[in-house]
C-alpha positions as CSV (number, residue, x, y, z in Angstrom):
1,X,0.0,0.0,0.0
2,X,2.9,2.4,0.8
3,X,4.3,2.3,-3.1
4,X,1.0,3.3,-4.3
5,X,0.8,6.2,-1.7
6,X,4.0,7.3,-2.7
7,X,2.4,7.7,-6.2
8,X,3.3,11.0,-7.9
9,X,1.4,12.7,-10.9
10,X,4.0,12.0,-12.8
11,X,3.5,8.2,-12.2
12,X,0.6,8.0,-13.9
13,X,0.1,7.4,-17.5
14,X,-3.5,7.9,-18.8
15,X,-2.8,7.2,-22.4
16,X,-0.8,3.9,-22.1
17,X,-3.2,3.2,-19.0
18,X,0.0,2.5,-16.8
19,X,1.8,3.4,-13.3
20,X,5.1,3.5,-13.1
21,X,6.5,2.9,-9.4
22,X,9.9,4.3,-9.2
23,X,11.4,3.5,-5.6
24,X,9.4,0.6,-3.8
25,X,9.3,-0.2,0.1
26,X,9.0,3.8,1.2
27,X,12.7,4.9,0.0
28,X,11.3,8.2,1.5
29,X,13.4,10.9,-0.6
30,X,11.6,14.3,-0.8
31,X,13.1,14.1,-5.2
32,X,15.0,11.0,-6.5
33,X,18.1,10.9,-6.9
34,X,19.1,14.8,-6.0
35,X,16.8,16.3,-8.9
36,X,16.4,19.0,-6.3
37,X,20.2,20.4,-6.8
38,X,19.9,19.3,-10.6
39,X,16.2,20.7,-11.3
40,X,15.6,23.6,-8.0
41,X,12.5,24.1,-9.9
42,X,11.1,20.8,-9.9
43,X,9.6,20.5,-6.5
44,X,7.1,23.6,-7.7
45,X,6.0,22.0,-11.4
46,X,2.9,19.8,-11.6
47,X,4.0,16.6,-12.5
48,X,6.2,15.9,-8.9
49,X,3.3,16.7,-7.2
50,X,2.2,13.4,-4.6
51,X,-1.3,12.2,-6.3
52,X,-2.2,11.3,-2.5
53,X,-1.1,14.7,-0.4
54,X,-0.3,14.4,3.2
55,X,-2.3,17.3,4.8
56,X,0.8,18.0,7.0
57,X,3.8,20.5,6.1
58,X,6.7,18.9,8.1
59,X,9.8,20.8,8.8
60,X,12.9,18.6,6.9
61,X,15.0,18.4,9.2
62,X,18.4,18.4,6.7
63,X,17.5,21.5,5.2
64,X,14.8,23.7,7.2
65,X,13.2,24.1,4.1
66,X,9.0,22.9,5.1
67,X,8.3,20.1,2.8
68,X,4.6,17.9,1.8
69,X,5.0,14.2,1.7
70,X,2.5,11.8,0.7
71,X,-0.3,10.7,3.6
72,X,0.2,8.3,6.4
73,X,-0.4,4.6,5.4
74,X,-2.2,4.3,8.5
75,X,-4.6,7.3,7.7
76,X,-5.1,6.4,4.3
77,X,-5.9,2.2,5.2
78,X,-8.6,4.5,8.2
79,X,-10.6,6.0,5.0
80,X,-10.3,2.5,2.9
81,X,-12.2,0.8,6.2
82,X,-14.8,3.0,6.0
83,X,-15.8,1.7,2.8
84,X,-16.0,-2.3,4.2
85,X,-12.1,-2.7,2.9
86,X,-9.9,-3.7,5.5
87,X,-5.9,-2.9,4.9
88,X,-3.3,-4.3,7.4
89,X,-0.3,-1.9,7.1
């Protein structure tokens, strides 16, 4: 369940009807593979955005710098449940 939270906008193909999942088992970088020092401006542009949004703006603790991350498993599997679908996380 925590890959597909992790989804981005990016990761989803609409044309070829496909999702790519890029890093598996919660790697938990903010932009692969330092795109952040390559690309500054890609944490702003559409397509990195997480298709599942934490409502939380934690503080990264590296830089300062307040960051969104994709929602809780736990939160998310809360919501599923209310719908008769029960996720062990």
């Amino acid at each position: 369940m925590q890959e597909c939270l992790m989804l981005r906008i990016k990761d989803i193909d609409l044309e070829r009807n496909c999702v790519t999942v890029g890093s598996g088992k919660g790697e938990g970088v903010w932009l692969p593979y330092a795109l952040e020092r390559k690309y500054p401006a890609a944490s702003k542009k559409w397509r990195w955005f997480w298709l599942f949004p934490s409502p939380k703006l934690p503080v990264d603790p590296a830089s300062g710098k307040v960051r969104r991350h994709c929602v809780e498993s736990r939160i998310m599997s809360n919501h599923i449940s209310n719908f008769g679908i029960f996720v062990t996380t």
